[in-house]
N, CA, C and O atoms as a CHARMM CRD file, in Angstrom:
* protein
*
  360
    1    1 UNK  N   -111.62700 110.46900  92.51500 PROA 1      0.00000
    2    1 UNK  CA  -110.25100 110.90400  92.71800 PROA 1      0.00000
    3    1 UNK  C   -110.12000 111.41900  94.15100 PROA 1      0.00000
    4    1 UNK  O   -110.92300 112.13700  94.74600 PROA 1      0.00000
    5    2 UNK  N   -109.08100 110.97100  94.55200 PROA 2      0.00000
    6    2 UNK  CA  -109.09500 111.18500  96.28100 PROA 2      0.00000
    7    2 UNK  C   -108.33200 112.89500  95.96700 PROA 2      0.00000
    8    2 UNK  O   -107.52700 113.17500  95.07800 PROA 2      0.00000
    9    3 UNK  N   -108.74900 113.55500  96.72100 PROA 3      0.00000
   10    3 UNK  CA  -108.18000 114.98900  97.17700 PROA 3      0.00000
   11    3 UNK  C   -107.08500 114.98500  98.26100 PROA 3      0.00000
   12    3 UNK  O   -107.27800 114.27400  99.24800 PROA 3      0.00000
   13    4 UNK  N   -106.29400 115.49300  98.19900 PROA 4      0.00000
   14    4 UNK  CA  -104.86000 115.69200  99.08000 PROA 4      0.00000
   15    4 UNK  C   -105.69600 117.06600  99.95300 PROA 4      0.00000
   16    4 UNK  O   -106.53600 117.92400  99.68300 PROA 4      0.00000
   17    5 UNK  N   -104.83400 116.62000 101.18600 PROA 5      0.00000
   18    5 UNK  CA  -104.90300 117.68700 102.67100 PROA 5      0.00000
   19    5 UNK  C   -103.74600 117.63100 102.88400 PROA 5      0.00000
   20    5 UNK  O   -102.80600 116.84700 102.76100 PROA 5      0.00000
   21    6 UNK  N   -103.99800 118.77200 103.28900 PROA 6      0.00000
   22    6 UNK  CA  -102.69100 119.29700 104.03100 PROA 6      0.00000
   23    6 UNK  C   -102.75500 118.95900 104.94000 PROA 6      0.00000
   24    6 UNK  O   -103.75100 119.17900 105.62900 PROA 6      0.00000
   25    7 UNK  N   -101.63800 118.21100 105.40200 PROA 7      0.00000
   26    7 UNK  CA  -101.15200 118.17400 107.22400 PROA 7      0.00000
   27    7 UNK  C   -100.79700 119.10700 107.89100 PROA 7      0.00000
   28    7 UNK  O   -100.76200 120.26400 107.47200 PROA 7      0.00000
   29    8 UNK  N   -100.43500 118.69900 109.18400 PROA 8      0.00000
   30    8 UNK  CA  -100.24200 119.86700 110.41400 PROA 8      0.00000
   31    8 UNK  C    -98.67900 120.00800 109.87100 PROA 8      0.00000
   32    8 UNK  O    -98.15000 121.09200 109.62800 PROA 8      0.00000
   33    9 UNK  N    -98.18200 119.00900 109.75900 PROA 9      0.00000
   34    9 UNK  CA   -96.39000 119.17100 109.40800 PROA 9      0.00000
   35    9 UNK  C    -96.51300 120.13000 108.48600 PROA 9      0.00000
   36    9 UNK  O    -95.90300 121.19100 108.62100 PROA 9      0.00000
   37   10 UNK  N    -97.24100 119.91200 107.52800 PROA 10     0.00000
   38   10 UNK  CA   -96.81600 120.67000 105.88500 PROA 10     0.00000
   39   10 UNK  C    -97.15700 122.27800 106.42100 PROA 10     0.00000
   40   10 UNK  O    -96.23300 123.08600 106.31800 PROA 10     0.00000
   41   11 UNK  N    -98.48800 122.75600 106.99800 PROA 11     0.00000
   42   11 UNK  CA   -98.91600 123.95200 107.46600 PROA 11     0.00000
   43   11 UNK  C    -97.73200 124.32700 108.36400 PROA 11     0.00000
   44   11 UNK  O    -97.09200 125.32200 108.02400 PROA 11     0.00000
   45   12 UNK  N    -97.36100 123.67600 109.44500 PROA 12     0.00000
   46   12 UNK  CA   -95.97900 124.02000 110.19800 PROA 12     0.00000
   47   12 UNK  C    -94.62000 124.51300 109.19100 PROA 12     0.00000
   48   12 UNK  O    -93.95800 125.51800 109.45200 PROA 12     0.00000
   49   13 UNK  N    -94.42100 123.86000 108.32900 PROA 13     0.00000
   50   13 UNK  CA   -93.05900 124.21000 107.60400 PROA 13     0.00000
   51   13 UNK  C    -93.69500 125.62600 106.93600 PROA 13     0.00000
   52   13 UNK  O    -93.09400 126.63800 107.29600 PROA 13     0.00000
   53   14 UNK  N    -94.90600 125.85000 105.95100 PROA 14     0.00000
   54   14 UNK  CA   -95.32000 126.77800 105.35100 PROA 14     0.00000
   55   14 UNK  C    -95.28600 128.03900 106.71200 PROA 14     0.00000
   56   14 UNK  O    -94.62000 129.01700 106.37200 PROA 14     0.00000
   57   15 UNK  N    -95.63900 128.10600 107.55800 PROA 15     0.00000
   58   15 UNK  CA   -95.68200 128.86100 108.55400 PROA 15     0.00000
   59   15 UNK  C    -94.45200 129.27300 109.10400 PROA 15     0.00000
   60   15 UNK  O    -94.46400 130.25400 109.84700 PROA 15     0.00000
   61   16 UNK  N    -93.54400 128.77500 108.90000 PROA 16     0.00000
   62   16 UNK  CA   -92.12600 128.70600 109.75000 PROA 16     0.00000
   63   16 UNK  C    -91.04300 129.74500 108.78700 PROA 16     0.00000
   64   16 UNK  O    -90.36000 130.74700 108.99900 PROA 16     0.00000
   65   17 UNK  N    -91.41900 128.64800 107.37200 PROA 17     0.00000
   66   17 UNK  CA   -90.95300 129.38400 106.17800 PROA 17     0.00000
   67   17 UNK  C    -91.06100 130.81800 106.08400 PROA 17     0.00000
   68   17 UNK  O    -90.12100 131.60900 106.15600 PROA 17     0.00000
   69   18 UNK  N    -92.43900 131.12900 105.89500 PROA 18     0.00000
   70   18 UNK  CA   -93.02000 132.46500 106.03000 PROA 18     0.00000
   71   18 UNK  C    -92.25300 133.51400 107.16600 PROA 18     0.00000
   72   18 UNK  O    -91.55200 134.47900 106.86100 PROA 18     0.00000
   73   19 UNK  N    -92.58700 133.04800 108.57000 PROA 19     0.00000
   74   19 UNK  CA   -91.90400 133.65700 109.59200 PROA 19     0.00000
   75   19 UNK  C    -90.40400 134.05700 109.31100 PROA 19     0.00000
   76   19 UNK  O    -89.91200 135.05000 109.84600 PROA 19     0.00000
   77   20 UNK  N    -89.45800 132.97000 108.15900 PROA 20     0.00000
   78   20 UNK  CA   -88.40300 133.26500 108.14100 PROA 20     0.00000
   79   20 UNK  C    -88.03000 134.59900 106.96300 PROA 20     0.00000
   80   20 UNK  O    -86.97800 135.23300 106.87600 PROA 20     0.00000
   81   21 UNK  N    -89.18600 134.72800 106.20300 PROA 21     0.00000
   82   21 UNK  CA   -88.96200 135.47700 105.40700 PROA 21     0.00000
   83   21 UNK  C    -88.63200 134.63200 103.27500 PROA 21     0.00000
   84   21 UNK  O    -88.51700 134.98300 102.10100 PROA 21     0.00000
   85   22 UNK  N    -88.64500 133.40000 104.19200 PROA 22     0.00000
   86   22 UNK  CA   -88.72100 132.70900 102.68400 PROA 22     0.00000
   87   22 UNK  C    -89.26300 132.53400 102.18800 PROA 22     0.00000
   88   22 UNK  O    -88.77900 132.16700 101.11700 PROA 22     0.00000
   89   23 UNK  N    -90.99000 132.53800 102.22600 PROA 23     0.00000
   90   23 UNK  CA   -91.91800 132.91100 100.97600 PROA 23     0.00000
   91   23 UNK  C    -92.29600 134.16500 100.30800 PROA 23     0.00000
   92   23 UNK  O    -93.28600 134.30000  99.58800 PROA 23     0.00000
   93   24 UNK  N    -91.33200 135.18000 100.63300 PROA 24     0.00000
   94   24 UNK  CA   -91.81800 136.65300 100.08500 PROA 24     0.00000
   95   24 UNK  C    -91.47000 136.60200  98.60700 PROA 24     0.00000
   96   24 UNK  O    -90.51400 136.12000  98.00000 PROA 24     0.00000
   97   25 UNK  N    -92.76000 137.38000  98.16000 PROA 25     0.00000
   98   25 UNK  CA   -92.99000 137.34500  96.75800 PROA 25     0.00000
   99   25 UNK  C    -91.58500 138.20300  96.02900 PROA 25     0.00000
  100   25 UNK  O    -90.87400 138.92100  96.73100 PROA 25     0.00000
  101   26 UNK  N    -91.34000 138.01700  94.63200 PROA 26     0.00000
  102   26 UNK  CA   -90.07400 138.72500  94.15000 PROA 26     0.00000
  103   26 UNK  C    -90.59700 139.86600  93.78300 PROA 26     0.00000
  104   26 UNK  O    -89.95100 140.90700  93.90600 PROA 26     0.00000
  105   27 UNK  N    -92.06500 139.84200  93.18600 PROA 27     0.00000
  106   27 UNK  CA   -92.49800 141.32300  93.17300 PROA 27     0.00000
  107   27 UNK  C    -93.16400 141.85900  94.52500 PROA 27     0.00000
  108   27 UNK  O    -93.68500 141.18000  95.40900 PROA 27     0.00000
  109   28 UNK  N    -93.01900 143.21600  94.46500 PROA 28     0.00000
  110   28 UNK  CA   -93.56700 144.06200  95.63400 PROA 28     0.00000
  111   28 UNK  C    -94.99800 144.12400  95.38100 PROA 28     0.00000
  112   28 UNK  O    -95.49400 145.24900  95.33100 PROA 28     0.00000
  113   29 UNK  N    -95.91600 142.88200  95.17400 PROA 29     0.00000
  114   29 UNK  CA   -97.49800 143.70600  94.39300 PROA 29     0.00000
  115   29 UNK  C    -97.72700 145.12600  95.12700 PROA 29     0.00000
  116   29 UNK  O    -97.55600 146.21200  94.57200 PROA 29     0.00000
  117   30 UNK  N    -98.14400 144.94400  96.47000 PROA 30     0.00000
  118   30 UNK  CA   -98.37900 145.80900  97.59600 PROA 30     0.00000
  119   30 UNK  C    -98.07900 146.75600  97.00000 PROA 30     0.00000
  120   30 UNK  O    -99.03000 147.53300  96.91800 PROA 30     0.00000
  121   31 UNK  N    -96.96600 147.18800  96.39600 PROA 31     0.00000
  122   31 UNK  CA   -96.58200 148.48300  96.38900 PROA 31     0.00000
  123   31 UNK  C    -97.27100 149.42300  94.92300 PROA 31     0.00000
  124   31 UNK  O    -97.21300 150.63900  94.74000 PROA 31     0.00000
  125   32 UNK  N    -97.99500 148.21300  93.90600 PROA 32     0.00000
  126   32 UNK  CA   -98.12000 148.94500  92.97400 PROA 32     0.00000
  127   32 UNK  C    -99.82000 149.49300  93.43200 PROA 32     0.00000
  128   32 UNK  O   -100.47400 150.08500  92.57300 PROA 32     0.00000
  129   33 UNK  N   -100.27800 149.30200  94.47700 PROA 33     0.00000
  130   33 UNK  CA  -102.00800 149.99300  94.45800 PROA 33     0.00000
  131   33 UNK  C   -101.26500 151.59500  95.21400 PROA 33     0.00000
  132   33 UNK  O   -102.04500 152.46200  95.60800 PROA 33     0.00000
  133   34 UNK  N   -100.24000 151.73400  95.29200 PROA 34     0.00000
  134   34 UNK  CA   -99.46600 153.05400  96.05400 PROA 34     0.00000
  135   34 UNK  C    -99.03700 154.12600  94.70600 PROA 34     0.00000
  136   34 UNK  O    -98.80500 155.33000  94.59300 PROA 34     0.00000
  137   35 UNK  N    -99.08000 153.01600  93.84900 PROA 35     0.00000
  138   35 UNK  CA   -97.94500 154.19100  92.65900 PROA 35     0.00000
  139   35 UNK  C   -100.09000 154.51600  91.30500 PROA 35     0.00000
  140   35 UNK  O   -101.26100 154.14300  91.22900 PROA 35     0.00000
  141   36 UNK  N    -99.09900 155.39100  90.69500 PROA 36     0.00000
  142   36 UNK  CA  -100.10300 156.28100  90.02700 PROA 36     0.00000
  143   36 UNK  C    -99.87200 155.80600  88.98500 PROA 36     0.00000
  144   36 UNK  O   -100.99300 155.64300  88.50300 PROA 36     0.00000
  145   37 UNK  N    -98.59400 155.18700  87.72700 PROA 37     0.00000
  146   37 UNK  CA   -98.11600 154.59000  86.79900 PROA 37     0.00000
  147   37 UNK  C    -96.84500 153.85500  86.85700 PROA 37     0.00000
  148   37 UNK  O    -95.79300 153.83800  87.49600 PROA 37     0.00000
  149   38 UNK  N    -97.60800 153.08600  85.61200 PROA 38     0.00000
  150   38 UNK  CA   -96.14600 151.65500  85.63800 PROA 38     0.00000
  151   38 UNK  C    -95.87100 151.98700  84.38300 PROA 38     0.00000
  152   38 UNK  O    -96.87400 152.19700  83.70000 PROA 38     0.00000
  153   39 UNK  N    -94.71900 152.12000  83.78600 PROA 39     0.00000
  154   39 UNK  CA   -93.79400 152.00900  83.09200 PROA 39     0.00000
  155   39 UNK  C    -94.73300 153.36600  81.71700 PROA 39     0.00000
  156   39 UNK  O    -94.75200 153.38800  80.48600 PROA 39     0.00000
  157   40 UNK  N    -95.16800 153.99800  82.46100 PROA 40     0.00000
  158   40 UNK  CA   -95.63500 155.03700  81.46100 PROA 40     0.00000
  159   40 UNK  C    -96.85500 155.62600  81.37900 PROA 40     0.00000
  160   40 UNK  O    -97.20000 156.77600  81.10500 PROA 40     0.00000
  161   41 UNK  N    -97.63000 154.33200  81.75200 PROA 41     0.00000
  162   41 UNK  CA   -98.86500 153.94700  81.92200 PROA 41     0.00000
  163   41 UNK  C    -99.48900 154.19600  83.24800 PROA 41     0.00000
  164   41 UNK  O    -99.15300 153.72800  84.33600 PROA 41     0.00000
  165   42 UNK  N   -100.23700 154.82900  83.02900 PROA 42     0.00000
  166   42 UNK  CA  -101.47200 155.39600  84.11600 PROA 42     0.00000
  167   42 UNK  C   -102.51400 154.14200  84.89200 PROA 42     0.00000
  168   42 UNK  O   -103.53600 153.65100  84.41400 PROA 42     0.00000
  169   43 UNK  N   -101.88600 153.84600  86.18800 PROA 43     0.00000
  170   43 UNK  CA  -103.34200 153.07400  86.91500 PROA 43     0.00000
  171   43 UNK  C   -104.29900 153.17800  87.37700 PROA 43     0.00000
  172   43 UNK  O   -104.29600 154.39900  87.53800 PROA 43     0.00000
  173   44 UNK  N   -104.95500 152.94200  87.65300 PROA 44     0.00000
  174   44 UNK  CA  -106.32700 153.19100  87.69300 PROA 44     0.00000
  175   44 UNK  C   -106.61600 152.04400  88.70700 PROA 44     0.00000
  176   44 UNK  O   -106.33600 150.88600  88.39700 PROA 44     0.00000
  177   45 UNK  N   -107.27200 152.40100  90.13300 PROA 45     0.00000
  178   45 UNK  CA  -107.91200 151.73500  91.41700 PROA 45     0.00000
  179   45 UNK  C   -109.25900 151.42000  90.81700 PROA 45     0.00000
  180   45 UNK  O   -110.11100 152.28500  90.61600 PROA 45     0.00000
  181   46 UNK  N   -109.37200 150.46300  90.61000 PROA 46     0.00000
  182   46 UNK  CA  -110.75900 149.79500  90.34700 PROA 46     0.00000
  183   46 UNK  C   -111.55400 148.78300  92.20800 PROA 46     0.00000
  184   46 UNK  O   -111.22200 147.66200  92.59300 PROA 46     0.00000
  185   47 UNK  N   -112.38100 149.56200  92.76600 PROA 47     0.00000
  186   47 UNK  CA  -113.30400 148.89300  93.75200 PROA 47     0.00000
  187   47 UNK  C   -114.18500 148.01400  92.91900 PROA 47     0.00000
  188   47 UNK  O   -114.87400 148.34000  91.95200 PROA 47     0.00000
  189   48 UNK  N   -114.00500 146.61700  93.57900 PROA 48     0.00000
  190   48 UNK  CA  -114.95400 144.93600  93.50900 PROA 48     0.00000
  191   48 UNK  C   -115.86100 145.15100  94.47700 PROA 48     0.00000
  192   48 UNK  O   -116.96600 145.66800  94.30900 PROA 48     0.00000
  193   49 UNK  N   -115.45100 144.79500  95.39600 PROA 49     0.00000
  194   49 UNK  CA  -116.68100 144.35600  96.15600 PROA 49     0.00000
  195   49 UNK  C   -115.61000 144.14000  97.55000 PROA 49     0.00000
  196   49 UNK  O   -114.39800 144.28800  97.70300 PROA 49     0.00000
  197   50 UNK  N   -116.99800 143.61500  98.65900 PROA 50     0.00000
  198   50 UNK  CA  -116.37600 143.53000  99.88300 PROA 50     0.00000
  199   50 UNK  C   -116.51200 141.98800 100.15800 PROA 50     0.00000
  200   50 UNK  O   -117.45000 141.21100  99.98200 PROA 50     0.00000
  201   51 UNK  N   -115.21200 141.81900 100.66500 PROA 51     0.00000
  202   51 UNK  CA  -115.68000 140.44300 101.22900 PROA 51     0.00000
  203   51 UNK  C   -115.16500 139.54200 102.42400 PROA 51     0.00000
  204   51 UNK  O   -113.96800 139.47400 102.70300 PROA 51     0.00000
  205   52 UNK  N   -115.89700 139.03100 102.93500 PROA 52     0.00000
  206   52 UNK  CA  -115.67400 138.59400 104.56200 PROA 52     0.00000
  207   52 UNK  C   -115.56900 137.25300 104.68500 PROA 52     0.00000
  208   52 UNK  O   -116.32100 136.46700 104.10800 PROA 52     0.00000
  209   53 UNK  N   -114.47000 136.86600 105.57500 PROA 53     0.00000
  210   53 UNK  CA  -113.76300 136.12200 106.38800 PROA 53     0.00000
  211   53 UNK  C   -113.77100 135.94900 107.46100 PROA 53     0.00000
  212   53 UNK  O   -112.87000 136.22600 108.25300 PROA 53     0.00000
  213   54 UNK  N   -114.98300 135.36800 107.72400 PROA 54     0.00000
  214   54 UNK  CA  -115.59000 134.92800 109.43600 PROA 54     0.00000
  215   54 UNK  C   -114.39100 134.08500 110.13300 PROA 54     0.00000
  216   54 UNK  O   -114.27700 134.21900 111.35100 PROA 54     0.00000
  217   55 UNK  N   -113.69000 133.41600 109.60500 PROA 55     0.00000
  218   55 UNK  CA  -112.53900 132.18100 110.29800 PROA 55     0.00000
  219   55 UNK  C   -111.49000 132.92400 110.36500 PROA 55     0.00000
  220   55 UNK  O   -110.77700 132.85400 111.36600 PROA 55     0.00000
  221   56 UNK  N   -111.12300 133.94600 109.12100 PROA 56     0.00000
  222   56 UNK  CA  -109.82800 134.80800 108.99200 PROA 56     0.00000
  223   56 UNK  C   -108.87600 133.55400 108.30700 PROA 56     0.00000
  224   56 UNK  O   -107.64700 133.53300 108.24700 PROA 56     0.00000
  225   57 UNK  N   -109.79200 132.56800 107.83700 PROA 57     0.00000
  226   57 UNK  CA  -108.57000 131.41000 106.86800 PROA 57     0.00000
  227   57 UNK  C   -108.95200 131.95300 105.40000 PROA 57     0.00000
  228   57 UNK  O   -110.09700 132.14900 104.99500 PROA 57     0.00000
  229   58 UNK  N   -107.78300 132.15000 104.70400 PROA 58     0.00000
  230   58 UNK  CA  -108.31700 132.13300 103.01400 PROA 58     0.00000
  231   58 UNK  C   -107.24300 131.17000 102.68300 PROA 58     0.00000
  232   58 UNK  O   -106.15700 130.86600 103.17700 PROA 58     0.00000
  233   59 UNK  N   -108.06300 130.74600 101.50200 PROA 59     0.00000
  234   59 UNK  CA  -107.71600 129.46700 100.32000 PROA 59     0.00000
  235   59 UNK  C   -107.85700 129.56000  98.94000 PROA 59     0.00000
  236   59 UNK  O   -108.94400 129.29600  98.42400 PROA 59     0.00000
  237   60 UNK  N   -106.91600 129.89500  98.28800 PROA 60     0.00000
  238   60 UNK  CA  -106.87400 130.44800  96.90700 PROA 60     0.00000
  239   60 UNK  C   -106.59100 129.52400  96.26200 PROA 60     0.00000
  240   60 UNK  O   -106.08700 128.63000  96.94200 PROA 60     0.00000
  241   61 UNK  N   -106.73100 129.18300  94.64100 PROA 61     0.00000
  242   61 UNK  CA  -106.31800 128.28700  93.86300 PROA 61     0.00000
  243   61 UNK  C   -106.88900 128.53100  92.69600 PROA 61     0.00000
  244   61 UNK  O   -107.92700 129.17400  92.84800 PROA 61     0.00000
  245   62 UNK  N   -106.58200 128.22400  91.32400 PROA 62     0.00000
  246   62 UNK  CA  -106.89700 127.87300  90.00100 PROA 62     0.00000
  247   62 UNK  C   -108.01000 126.68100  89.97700 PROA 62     0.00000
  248   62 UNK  O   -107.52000 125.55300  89.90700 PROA 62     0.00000
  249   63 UNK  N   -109.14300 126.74200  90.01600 PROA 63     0.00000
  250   63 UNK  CA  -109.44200 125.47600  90.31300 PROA 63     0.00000
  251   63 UNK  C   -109.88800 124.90000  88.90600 PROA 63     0.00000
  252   63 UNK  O   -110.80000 124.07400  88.94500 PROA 63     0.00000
  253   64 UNK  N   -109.47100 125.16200  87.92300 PROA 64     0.00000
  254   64 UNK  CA  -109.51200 124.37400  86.68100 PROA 64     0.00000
  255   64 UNK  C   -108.27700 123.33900  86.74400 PROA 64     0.00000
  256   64 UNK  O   -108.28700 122.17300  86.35000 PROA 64     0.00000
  257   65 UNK  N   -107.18200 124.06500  87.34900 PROA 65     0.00000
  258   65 UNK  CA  -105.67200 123.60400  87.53100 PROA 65     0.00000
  259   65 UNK  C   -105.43600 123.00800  88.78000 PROA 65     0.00000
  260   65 UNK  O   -104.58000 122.12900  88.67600 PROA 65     0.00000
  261   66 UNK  N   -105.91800 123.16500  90.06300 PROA 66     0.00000
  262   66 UNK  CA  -105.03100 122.75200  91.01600 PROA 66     0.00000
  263   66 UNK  C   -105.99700 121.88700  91.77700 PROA 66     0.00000
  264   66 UNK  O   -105.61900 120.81400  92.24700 PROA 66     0.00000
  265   67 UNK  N   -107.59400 122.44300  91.95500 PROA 67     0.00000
  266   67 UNK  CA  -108.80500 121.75000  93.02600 PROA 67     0.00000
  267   67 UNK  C   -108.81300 120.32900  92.69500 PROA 67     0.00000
  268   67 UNK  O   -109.24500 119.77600  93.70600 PROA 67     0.00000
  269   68 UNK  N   -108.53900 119.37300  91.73000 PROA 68     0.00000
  270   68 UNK  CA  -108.50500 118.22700  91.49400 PROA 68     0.00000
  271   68 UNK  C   -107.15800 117.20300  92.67900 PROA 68     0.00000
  272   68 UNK  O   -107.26200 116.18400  93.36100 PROA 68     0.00000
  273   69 UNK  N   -106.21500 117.99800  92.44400 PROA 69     0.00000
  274   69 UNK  CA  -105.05200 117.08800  93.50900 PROA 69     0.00000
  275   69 UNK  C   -104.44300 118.47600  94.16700 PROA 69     0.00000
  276   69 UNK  O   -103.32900 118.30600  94.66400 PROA 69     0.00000
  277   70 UNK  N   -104.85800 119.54100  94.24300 PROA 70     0.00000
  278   70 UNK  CA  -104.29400 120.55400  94.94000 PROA 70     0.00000
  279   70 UNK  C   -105.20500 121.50900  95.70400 PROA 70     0.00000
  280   70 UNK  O   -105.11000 122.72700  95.55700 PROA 70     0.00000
  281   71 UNK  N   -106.10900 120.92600  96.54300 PROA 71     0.00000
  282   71 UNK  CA  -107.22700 121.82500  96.96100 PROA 71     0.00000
  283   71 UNK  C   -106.98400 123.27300  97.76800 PROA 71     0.00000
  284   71 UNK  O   -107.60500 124.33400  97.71600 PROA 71     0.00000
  285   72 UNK  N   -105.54900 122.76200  98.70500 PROA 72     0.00000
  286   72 UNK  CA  -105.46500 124.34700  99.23200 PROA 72     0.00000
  287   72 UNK  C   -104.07100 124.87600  98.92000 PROA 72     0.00000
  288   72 UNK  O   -103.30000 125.27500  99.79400 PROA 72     0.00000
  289   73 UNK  N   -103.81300 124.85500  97.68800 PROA 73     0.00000
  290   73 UNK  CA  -102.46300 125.49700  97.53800 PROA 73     0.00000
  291   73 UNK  C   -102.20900 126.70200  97.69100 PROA 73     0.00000
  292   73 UNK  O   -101.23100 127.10000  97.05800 PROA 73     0.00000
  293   74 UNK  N   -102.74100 127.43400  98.30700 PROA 74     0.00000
  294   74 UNK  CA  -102.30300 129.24000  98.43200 PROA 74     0.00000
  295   74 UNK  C   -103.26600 129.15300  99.93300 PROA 74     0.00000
  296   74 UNK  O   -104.46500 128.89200 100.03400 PROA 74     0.00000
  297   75 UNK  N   -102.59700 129.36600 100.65900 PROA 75     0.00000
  298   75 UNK  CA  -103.14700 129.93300 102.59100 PROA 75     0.00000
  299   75 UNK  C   -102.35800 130.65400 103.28500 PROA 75     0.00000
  300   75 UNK  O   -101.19700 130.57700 103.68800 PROA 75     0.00000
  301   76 UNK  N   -103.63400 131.72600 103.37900 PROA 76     0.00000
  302   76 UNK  CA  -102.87800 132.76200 104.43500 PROA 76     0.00000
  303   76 UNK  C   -104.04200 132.78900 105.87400 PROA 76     0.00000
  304   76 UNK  O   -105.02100 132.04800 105.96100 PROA 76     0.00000
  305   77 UNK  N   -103.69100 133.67700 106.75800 PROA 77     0.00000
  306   77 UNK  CA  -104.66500 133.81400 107.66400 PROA 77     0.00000
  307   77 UNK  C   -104.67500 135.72900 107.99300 PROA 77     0.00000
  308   77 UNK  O   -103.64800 136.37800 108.19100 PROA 77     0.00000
  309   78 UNK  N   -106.18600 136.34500 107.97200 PROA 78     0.00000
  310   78 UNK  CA  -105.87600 136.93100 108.16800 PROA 78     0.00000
  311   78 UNK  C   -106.78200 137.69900 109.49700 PROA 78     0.00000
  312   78 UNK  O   -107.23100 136.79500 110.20100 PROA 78     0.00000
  313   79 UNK  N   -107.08500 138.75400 109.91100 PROA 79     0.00000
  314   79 UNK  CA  -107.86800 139.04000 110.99700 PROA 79     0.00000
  315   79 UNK  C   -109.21200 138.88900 110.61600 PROA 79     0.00000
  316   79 UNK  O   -109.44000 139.68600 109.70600 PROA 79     0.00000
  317   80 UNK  N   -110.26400 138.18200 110.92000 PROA 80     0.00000
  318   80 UNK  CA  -111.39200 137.49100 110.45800 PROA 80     0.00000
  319   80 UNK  C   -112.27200 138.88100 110.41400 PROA 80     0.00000
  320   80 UNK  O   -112.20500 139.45200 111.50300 PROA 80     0.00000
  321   81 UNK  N   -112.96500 139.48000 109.58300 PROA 81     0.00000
  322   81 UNK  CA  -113.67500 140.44500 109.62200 PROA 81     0.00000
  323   81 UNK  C   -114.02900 140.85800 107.86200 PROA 81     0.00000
  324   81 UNK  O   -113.51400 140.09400 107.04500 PROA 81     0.00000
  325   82 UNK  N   -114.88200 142.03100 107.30600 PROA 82     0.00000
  326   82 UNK  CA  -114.61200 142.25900 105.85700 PROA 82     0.00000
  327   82 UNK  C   -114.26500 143.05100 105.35800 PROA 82     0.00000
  328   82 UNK  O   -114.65000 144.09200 105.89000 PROA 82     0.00000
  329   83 UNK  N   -113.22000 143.31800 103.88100 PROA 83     0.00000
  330   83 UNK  CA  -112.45900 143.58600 103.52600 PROA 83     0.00000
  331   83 UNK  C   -112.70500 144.34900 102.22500 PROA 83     0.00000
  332   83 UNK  O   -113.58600 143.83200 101.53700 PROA 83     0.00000
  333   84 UNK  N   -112.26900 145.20900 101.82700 PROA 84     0.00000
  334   84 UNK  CA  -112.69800 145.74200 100.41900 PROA 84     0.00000
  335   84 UNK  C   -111.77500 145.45800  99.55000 PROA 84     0.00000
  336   84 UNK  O   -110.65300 145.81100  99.91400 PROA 84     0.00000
  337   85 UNK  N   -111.86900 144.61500  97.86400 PROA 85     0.00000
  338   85 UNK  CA  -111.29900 144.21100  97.50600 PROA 85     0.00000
  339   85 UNK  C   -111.47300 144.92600  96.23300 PROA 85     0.00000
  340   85 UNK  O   -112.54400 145.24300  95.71600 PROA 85     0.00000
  341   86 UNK  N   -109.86600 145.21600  95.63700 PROA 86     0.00000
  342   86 UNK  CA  -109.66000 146.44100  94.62400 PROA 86     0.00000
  343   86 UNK  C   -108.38100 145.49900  93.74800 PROA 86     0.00000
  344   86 UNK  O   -107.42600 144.84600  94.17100 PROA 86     0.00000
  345   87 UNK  N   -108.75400 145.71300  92.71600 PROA 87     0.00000
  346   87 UNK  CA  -107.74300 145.82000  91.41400 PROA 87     0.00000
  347   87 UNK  C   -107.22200 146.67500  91.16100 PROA 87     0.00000
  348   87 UNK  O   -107.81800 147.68100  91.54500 PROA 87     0.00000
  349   88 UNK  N   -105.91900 146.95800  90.44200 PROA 88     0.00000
  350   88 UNK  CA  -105.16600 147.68200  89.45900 PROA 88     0.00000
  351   88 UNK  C   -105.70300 147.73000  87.68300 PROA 88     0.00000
  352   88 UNK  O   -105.92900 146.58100  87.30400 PROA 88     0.00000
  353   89 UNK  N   -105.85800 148.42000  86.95400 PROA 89     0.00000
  354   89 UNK  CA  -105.95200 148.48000  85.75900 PROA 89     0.00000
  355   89 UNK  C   -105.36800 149.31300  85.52900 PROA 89     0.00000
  356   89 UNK  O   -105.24600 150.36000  86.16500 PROA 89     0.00000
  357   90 UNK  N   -104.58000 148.77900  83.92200 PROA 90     0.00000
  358   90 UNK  CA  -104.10800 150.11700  82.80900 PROA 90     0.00000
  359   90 UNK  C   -105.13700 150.57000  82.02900 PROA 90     0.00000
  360   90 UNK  O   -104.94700 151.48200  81.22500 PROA 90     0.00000
């Protein structure tokens, strides 16, 4: 099965988009590692682990669902260095 890439066009529109403000998420995630409870319920900061981004490219995906004809459907870029990565729990 051939795998789809992304082109420079498609990364250009995703980039442009973004800049315009048209891919912002409808929820605020960001804002819930700030709050103490959601809807009653007490959260709890759970620390993973650290993890690093030598290129500063990340590539997210389902890959039960998408790595077959969708290899990089979620890209951001961010300052290449490592990062501590934390969950929310109720």
């Amino acid at each position: 099965m051939e795998q789809s890439k992304l082109t420079s066009e498609w990364i250009q529109t995703f980039n442009r988009l973004g800049s315009e403000g048209k891919l912002k998420p409808t929820v605020p995630y960001h804002d819930l590692f700030d709050r103490k409870e959601l809807k009653g319920f007490p959260l709890h900061t759970l620390p993973m682990w650290t993890v690093t981004f030598p290129t500063g490219h990340i590539t997210c995906c389902d890959p039960l669902v998408t790595l077959p004809n969708k290899p990089d459907t979620y890209i951001r870029t961010v300052e290449p260095g490592t990062y501590l990565l934390e969950t929310k729990i109720i």
